[in-house]
Every structure is written in C-alpha cells, then in structure tokens.
C-alpha positions as CSV (number, residue, x, y, z in Angstrom):
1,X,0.0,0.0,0.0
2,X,1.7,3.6,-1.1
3,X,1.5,6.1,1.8
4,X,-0.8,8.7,1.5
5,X,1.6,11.5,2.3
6,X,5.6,11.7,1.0
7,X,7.5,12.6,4.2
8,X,10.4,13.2,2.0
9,X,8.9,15.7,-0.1
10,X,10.4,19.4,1.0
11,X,7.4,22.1,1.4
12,X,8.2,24.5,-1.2
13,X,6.0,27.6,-0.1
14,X,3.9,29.3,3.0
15,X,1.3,30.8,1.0
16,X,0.3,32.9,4.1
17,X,0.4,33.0,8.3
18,X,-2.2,33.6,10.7
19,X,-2.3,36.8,12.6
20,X,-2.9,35.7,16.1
21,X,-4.7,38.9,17.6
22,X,-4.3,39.8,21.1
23,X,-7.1,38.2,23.3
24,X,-7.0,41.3,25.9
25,X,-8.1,43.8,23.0
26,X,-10.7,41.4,21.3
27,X,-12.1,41.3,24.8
28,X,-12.4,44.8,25.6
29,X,-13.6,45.5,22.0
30,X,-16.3,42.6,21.8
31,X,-17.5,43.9,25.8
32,X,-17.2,47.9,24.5
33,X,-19.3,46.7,21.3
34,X,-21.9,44.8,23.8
35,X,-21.9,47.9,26.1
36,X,-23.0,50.0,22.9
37,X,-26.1,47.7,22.2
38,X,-27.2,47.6,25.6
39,X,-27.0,51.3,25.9
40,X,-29.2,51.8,22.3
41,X,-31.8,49.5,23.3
42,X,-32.3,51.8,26.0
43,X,-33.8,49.1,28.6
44,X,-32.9,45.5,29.7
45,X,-33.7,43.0,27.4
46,X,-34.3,40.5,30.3
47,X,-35.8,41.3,33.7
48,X,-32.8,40.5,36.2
49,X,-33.7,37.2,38.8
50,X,-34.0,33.9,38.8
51,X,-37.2,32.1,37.3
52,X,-38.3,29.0,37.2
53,X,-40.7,27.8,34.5
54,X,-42.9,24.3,34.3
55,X,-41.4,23.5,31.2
56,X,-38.9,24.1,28.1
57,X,-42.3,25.8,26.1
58,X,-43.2,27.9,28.7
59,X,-39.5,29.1,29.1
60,X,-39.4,29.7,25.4
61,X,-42.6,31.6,25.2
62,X,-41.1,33.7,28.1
63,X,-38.4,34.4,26.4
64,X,-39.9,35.6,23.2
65,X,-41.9,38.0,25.0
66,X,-39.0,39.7,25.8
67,X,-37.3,39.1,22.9
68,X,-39.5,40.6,20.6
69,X,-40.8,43.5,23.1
70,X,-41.3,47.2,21.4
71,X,-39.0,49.7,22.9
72,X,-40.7,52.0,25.1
C-alpha cells in the first residue's frame, strides 16, 4: 500500500500565516461593542432574577416575549 503523504517531499511555499490577535483587545472590543447595544436598546432586554418555568415551552414563550418587546 503507497503512503498517502511523502514525508520526503520538501514544502516548497507558505502561502500565508495567521495573525494571532491579542485576546485582551478582542475582549475589551467585543465587551465595548456589547456595552453599545445595551446602551441603544435603552432598557434591559431580560428582567434581572431567577425564574423557574414548568417546562422548556413555557420558558421559550417567556423568552420571546422579551425578545420581541417594542421599545418604550
């Protein structure tokens, strides 16, 4: 059976590298960015607490209420 990769065989070319990005300033971007949308919805999106629903459905429907809210 021929193997499937030559070890032998010299690469010849990088074509390109990856840019490995700071994880400190994606994190402070990506929390500044959520900051932003919080502050333009203008209200919580969910009430703050603990609940405890009867079932997955009911959960879900709860959800969506508050999901799809107007803005007042």
């Amino acid at each position: 059976m021929d193997p499937v990769v030559n070890i032998d065989e010299k690469i010849g070319k990088t074509v390109g590298r990856r840019k490995i990005k700071d994880s400190l300033v994606y994190g402070l971007g990506l929390q500044k960015s959520l900051a932003r949308i919080r502050e333009e919805a203008g209200f919580p999106r969910f009430p703050k607490g603990v609940f405890k629903f009867r079932s997955f459905e009911e959960a879900d429907a709860w959800m969506m209420h508050y999901m799809t809210r107007p803005r007042s």
